[in-house]
PQR file with spaces between the fields and no chain letter, atoms N, CA, C, O and H, PARSE charges and radii, in Angstrom:
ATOM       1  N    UNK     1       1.348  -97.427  -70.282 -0.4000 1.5000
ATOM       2  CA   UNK     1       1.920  -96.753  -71.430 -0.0000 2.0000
ATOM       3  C    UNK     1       2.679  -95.518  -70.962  0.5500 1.7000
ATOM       4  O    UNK     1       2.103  -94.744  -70.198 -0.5500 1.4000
ATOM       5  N    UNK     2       3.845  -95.289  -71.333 -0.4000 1.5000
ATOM       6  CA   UNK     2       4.442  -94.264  -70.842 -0.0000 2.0000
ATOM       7  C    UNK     2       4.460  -93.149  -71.728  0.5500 1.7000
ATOM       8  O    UNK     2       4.271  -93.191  -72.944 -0.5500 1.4000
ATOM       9  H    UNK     2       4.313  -95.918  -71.954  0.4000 1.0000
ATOM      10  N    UNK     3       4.721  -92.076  -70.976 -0.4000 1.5000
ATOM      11  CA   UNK     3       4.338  -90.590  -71.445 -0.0000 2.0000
ATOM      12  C    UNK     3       5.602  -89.990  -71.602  0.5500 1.7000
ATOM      13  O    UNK     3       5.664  -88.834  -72.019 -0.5500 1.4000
ATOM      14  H    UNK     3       4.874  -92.042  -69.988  0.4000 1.0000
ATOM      15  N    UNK     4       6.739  -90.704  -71.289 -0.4000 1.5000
ATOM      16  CA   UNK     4       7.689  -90.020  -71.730 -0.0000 2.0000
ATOM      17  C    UNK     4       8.332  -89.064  -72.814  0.5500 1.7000
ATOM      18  O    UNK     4       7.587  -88.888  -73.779 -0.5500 1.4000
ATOM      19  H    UNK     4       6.688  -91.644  -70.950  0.4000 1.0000
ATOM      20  N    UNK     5       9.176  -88.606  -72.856 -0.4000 1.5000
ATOM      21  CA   UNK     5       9.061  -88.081  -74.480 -0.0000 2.0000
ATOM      22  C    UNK     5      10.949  -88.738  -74.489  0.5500 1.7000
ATOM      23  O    UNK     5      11.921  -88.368  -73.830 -0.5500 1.4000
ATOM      24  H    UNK     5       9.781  -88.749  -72.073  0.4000 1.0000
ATOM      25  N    UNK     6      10.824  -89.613  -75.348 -0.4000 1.5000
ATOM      26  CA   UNK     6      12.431  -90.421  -75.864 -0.0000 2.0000
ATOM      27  C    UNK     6      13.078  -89.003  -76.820  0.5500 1.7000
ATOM      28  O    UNK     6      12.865  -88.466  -77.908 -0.5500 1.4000
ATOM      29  H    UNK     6      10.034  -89.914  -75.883  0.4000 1.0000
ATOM      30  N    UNK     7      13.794  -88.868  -75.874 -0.4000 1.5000
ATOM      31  CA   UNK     7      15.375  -87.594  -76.786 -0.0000 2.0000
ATOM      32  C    UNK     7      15.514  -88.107  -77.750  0.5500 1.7000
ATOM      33  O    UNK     7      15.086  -87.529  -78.749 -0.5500 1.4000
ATOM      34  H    UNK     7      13.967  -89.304  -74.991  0.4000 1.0000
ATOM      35  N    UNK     8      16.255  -89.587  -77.921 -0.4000 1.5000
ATOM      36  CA   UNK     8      16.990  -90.030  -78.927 -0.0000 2.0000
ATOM      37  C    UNK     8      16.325  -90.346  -80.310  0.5500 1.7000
ATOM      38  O    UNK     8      16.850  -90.357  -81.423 -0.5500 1.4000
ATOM      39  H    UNK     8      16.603  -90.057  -77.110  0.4000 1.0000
ATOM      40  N    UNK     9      14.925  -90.620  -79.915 -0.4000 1.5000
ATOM      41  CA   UNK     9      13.903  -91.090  -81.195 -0.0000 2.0000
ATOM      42  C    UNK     9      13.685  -89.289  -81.886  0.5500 1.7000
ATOM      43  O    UNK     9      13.845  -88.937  -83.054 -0.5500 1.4000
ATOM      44  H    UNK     9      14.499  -90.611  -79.010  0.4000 1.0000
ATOM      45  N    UNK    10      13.247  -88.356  -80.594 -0.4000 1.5000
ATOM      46  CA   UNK    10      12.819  -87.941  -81.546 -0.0000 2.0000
ATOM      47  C    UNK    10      13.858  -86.889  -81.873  0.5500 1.7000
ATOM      48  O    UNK    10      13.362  -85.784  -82.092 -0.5500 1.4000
ATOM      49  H    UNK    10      13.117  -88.642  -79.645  0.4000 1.0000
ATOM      50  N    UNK    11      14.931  -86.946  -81.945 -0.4000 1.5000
ATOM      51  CA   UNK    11      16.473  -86.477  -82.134 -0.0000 2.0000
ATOM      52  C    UNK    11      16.804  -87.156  -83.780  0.5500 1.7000
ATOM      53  O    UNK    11      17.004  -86.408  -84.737 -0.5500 1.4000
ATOM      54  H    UNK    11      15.333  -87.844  -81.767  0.4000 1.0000
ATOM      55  N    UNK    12      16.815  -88.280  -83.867 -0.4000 1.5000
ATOM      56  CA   UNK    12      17.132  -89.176  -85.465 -0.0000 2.0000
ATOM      57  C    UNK    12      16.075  -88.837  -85.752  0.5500 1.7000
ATOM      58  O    UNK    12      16.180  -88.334  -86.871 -0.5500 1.4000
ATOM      59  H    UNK    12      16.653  -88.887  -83.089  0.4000 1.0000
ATOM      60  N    UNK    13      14.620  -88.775  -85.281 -0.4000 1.5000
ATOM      61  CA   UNK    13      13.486  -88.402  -86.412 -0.0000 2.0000
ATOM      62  C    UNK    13      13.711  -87.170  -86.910  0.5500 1.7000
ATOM      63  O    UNK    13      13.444  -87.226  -88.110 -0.5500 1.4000
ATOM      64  H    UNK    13      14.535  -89.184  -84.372  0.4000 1.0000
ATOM      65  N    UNK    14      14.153  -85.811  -86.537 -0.4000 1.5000
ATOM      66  CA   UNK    14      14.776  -84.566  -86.486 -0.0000 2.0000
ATOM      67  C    UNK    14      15.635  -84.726  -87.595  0.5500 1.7000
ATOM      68  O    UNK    14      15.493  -84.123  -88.659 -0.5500 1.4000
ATOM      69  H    UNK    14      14.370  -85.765  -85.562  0.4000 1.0000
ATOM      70  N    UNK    15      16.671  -85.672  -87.304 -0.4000 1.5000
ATOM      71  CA   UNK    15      17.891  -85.330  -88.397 -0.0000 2.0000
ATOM      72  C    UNK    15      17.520  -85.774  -89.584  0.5500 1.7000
ATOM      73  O    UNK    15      17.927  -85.122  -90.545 -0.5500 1.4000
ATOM      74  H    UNK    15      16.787  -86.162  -86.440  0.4000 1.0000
ATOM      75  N    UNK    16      16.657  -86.988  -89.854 -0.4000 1.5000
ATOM      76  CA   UNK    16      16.310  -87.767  -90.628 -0.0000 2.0000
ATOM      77  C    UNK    16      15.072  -86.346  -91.709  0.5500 1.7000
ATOM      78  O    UNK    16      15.465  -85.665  -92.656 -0.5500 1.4000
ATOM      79  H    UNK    16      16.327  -87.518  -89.073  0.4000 1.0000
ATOM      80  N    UNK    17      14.298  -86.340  -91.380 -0.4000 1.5000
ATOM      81  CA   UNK    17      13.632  -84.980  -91.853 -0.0000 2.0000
ATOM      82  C    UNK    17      14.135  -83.774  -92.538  0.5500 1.7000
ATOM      83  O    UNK    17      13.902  -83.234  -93.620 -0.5500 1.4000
ATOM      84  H    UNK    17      13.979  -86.894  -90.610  0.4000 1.0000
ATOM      85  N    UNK    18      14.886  -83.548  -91.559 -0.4000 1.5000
ATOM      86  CA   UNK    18      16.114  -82.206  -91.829 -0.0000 2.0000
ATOM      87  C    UNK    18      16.653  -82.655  -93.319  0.5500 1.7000
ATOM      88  O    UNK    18      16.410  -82.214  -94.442 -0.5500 1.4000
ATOM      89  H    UNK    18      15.076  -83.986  -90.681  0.4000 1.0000
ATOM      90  N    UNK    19      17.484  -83.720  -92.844 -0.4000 1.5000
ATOM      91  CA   UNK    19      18.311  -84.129  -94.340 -0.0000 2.0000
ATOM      92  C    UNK    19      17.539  -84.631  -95.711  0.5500 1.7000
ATOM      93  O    UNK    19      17.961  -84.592  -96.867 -0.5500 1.4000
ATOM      94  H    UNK    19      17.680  -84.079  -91.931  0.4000 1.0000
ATOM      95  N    UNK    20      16.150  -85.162  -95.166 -0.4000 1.5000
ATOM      96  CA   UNK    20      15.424  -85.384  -96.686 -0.0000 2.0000
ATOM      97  C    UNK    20      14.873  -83.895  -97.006  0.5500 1.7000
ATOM      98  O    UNK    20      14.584  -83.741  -98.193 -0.5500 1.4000
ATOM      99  H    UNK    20      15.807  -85.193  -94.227  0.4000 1.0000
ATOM     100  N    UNK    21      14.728  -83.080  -96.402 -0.4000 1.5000
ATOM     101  CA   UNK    21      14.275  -81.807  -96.691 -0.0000 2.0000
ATOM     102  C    UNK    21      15.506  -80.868  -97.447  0.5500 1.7000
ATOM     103  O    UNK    21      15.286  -80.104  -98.387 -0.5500 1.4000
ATOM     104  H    UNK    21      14.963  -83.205  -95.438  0.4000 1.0000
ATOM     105  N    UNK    22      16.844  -81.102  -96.821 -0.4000 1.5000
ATOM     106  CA   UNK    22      17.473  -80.199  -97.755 -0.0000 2.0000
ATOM     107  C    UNK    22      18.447  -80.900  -99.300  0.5500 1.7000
ATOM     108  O    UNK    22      19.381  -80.571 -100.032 -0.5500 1.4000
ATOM     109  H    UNK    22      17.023  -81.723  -96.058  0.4000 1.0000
ATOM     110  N    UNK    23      17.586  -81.893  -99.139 -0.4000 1.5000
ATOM     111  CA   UNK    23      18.102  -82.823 -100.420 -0.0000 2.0000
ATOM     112  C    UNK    23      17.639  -82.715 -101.478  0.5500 1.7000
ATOM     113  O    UNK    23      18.157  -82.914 -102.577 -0.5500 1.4000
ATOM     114  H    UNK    23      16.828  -82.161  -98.544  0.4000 1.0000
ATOM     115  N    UNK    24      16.293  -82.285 -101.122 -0.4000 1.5000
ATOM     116  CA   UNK    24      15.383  -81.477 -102.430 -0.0000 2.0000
ATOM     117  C    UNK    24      15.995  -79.654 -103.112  0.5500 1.7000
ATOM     118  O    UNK    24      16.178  -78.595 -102.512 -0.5500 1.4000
ATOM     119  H    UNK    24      15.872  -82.124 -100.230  0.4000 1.0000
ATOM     120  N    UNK    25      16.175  -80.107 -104.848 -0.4000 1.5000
ATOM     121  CA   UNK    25      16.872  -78.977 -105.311 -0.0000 2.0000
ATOM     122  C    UNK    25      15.273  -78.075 -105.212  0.5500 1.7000
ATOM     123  O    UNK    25      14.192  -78.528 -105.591 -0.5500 1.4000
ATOM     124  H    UNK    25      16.027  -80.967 -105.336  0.4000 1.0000
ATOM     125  N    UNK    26      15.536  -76.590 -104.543 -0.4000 1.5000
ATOM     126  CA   UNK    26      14.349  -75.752 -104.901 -0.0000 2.0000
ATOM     127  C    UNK    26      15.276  -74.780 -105.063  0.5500 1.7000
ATOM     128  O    UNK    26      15.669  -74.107 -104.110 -0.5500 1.4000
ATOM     129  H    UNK    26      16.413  -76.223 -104.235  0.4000 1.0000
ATOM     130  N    UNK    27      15.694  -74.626 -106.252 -0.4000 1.5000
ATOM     131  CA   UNK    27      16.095  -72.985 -107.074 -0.0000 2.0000
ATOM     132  C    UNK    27      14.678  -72.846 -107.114  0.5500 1.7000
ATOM     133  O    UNK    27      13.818  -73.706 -107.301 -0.5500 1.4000
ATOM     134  H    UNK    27      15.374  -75.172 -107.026  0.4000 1.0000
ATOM     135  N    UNK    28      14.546  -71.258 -106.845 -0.4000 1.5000
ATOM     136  CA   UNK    28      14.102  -70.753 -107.254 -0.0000 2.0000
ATOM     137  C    UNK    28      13.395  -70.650 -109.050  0.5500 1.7000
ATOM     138  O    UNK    28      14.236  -70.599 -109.948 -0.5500 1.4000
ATOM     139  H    UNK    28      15.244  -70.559 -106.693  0.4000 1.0000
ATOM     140  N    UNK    29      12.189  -70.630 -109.367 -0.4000 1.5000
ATOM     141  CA   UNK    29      11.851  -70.743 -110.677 -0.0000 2.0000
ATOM     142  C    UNK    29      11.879  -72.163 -111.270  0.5500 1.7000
ATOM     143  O    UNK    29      11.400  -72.538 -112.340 -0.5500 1.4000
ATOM     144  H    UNK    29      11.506  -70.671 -108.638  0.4000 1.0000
ATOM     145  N    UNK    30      12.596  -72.923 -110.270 -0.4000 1.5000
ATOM     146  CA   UNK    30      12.354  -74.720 -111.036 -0.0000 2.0000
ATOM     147  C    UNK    30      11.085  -75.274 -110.143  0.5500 1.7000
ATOM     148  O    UNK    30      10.831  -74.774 -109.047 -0.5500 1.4000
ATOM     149  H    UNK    30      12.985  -72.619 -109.401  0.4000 1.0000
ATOM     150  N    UNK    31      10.419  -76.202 -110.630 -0.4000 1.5000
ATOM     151  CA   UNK    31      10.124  -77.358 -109.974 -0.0000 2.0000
ATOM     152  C    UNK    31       9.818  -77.742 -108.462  0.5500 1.7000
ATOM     153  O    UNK    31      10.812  -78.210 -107.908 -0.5500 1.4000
ATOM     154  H    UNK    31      10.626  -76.608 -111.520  0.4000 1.0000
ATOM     155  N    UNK    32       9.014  -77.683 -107.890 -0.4000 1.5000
ATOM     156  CA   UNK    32       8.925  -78.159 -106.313 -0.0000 2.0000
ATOM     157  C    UNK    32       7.922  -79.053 -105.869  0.5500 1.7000
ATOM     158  O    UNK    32       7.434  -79.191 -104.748 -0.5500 1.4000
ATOM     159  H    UNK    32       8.207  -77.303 -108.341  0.4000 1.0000
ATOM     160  N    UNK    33       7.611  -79.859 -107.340 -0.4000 1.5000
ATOM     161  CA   UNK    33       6.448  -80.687 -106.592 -0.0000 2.0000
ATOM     162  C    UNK    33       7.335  -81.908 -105.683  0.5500 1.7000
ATOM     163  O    UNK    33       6.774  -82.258 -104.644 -0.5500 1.4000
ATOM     164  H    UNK    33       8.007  -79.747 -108.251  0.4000 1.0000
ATOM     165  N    UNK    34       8.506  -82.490 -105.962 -0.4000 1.5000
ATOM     166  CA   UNK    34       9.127  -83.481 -105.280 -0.0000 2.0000
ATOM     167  C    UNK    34       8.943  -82.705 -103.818  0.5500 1.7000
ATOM     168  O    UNK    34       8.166  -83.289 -103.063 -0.5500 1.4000
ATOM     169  H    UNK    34       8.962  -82.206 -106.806  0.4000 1.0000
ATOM     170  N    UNK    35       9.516  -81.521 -103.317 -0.4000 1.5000
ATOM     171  CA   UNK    35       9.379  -81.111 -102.224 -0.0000 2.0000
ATOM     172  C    UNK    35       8.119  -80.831 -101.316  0.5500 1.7000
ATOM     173  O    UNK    35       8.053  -80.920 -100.090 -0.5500 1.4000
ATOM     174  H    UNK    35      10.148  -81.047 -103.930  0.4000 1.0000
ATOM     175  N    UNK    36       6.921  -80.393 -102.411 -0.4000 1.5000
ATOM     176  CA   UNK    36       5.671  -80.721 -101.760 -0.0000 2.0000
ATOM     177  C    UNK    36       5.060  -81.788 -101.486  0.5500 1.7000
ATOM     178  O    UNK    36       4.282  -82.075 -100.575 -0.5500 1.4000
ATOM     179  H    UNK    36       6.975  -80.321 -103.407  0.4000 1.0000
ATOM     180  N    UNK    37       5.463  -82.351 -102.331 -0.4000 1.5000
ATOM     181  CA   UNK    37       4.554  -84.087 -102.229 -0.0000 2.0000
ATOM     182  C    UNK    37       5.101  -84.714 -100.761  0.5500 1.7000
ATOM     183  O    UNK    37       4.424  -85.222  -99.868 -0.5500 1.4000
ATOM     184  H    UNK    37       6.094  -82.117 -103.071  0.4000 1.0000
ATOM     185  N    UNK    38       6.642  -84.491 -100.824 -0.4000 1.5000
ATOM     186  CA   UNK    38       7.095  -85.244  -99.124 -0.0000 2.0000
ATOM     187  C    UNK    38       6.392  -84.650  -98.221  0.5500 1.7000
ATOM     188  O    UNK    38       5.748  -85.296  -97.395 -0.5500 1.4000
ATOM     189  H    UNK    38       7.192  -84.078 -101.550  0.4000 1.0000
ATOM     190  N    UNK    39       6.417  -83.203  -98.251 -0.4000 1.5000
ATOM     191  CA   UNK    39       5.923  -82.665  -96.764 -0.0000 2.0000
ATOM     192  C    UNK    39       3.992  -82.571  -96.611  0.5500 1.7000
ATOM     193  O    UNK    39       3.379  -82.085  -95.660 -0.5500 1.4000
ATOM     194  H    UNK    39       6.940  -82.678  -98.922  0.4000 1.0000
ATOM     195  N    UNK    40       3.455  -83.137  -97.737 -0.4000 1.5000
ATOM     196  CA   UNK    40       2.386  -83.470  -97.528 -0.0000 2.0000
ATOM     197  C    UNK    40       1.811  -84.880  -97.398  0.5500 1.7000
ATOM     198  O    UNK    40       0.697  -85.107  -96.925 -0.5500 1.4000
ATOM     199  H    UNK    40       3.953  -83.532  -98.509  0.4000 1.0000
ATOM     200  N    UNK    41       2.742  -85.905  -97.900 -0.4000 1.5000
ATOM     201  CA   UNK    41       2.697  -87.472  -97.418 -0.0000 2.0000
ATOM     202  C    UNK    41       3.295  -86.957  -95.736  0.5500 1.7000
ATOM     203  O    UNK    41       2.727  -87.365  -94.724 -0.5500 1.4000
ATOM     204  H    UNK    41       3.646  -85.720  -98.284  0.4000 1.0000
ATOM     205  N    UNK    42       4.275  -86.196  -95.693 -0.4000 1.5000
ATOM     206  CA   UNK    42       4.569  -86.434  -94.056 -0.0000 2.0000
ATOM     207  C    UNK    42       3.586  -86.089  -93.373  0.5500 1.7000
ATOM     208  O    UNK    42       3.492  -86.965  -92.513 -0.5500 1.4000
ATOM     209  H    UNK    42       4.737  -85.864  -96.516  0.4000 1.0000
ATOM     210  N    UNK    43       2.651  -85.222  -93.195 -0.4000 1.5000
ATOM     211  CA   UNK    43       1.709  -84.573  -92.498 -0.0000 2.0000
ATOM     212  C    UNK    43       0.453  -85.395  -92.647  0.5500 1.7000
ATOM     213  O    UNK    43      -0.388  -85.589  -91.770 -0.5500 1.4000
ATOM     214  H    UNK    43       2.727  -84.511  -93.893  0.4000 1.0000
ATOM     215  N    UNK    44       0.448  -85.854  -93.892 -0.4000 1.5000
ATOM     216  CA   UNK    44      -0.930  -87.255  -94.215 -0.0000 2.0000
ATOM     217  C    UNK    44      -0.705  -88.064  -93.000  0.5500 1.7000
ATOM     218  O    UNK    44      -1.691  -88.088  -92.263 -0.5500 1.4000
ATOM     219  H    UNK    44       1.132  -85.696  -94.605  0.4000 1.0000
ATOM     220  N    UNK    45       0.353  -88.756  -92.572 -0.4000 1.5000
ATOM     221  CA   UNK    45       0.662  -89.736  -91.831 -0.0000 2.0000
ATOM     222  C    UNK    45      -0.120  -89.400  -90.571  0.5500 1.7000
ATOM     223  O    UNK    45      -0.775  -90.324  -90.088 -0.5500 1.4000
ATOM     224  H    UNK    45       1.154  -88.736  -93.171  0.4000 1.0000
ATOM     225  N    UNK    46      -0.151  -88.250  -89.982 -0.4000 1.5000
ATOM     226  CA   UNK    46      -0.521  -87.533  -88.836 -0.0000 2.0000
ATOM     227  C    UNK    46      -2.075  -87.057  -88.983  0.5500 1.7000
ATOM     228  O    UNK    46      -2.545  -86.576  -87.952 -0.5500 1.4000
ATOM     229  H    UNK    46       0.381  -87.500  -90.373  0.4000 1.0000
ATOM     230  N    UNK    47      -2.818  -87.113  -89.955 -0.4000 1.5000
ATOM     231  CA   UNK    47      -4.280  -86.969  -89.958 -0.0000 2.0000
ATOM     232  C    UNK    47      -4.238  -85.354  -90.562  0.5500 1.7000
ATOM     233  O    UNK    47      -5.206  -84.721  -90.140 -0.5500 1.4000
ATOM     234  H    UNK    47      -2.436  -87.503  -90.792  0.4000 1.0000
ATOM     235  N    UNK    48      -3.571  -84.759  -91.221 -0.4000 1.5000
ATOM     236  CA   UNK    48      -3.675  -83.838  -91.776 -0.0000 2.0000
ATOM     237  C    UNK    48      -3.836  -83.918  -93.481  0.5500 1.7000
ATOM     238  O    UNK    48      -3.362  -84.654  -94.346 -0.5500 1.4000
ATOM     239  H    UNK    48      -2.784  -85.273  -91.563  0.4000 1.0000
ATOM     240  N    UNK    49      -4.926  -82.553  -93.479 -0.4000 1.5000
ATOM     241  CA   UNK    49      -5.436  -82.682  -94.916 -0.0000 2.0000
ATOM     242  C    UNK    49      -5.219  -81.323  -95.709  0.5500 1.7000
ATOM     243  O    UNK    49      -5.249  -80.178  -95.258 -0.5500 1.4000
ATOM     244  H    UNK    49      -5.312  -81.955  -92.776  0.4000 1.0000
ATOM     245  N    UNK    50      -4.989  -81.759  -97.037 -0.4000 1.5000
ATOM     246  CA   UNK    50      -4.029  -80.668  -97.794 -0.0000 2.0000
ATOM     247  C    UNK    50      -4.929  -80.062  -99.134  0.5500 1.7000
ATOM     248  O    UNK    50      -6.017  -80.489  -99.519 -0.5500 1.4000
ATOM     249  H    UNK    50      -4.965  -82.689  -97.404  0.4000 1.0000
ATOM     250  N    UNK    51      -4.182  -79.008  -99.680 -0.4000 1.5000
ATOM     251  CA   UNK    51      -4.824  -78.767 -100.780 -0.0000 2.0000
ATOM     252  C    UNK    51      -3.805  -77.851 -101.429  0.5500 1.7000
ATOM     253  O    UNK    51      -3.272  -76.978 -100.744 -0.5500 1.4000
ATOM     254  H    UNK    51      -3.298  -78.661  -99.368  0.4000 1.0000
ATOM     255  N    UNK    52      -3.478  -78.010 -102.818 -0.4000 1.5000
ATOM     256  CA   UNK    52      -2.253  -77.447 -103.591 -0.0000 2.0000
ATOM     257  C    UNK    52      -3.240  -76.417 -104.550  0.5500 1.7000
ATOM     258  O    UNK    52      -4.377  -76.531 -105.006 -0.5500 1.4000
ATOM     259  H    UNK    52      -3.910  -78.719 -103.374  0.4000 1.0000
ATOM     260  N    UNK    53      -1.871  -75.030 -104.623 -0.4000 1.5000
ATOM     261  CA   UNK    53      -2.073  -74.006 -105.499 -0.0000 2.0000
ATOM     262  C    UNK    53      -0.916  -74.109 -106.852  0.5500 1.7000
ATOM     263  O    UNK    53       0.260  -74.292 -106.535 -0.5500 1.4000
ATOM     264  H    UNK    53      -0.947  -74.937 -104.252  0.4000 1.0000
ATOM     265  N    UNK    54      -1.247  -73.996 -108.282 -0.4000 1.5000
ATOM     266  CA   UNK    54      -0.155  -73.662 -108.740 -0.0000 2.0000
ATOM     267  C    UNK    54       0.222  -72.672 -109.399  0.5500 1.7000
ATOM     268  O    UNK    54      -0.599  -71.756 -109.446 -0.5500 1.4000
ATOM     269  H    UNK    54      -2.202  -73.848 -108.540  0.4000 1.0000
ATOM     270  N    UNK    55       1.080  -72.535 -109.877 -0.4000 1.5000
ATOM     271  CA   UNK    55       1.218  -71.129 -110.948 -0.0000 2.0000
ATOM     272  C    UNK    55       0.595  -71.536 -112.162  0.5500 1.7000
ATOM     273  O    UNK    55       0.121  -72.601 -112.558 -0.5500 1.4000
ATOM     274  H    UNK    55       1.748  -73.279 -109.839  0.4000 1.0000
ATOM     275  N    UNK    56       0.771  -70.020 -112.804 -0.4000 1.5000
ATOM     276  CA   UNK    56       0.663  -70.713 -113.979 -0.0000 2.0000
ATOM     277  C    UNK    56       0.896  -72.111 -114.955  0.5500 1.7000
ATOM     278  O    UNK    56       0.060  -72.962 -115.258 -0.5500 1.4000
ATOM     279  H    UNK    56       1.156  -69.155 -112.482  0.4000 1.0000
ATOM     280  N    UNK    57       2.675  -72.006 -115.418 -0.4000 1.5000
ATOM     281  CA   UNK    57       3.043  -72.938 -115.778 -0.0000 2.0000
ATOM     282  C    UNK    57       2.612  -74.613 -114.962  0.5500 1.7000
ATOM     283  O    UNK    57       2.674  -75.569 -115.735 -0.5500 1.4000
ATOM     284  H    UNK    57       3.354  -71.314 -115.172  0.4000 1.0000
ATOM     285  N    UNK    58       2.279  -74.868 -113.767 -0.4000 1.5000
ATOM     286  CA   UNK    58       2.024  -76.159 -112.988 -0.0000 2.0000
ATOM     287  C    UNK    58       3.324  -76.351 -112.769  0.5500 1.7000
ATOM     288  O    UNK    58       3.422  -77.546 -112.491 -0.5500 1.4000
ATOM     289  H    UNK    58       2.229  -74.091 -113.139  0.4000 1.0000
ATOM     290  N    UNK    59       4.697  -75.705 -112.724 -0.4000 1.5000
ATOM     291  CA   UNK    59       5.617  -75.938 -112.173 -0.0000 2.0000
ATOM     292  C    UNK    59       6.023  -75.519 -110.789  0.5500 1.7000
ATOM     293  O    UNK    59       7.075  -76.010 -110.379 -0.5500 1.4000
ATOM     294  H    UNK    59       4.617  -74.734 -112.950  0.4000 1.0000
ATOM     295  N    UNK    60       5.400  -74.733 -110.032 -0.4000 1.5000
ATOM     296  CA   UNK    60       5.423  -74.770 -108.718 -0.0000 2.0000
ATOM     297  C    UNK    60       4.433  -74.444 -108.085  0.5500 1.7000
ATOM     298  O    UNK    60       3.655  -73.589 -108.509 -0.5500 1.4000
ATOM     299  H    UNK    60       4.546  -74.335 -110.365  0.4000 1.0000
ATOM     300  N    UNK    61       4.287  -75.015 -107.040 -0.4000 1.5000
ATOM     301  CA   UNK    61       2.300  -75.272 -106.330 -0.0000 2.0000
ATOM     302  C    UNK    61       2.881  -74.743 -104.563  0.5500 1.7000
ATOM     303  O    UNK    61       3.989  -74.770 -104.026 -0.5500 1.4000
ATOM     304  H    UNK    61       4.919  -75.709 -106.696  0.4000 1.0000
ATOM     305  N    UNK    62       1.934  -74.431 -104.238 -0.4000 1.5000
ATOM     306  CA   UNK    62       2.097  -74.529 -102.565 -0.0000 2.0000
ATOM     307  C    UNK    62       1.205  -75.122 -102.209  0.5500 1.7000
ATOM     308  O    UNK    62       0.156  -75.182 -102.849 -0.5500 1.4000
ATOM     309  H    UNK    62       1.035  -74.408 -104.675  0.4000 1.0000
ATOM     310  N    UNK    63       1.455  -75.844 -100.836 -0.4000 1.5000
ATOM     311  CA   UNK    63       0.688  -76.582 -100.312 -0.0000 2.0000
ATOM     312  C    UNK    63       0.273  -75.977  -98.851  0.5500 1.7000
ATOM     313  O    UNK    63       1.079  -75.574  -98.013 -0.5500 1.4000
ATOM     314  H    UNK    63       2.307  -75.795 -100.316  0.4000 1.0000
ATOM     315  N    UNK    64      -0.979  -75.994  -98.733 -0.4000 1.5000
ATOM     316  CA   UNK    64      -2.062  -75.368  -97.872 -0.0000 2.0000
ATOM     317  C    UNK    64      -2.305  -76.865  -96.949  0.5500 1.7000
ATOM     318  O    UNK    64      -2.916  -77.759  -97.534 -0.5500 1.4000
ATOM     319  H    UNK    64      -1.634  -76.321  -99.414  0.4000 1.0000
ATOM     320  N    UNK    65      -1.895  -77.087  -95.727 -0.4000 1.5000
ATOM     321  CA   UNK    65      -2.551  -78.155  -94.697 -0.0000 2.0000
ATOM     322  C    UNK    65      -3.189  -77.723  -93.458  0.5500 1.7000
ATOM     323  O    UNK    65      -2.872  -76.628  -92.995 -0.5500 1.4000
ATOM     324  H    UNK    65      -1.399  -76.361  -95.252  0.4000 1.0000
ATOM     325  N    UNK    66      -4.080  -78.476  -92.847 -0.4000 1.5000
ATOM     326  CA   UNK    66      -4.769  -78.472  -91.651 -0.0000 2.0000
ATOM     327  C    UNK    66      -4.772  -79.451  -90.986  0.5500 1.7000
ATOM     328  O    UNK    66      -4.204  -80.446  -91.436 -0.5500 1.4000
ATOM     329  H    UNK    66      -4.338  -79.365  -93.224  0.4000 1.0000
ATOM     330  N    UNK    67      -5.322  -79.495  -89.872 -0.4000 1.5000
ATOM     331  CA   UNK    67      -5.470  -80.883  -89.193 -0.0000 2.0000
ATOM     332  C    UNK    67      -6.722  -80.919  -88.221  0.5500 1.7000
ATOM     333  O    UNK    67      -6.990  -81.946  -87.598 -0.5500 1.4000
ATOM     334  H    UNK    67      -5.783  -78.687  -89.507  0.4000 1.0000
């Protein structure tokens, strides 16, 4: 099994990330569960475990992970 580390994989995994990340609208004062939910399914994948805060309204939460 090789130990290499592939540029190119993890170069498109990079861009690929990047661009679903700035595709999500986060004005300020709207909405960010679409943006939390990805970056906590992404980190699920990897054995990390999460836990969300929200505001008042339940319109914007942060997400707290570990691993």
């Amino acid at each position: 099994m090789s130990t290499e580390i592939n540029l190119d994989e993890l170069y498109n995994n990079s861009i690929k990330i990047l661009s679903d990340l700035i595709g999500f609208k986060t004005i300020s004062g709207e909405d960010n569960s679409n943006l939390i939910n990805y970056c906590e399914n992404y980190l699920h994948n990897f054995g990390a475990t999460s836990f969300k805060t929200f505001d008042d309204e339940k319109k914007k939460s942060k997400s707290f992970c570990n691993n």
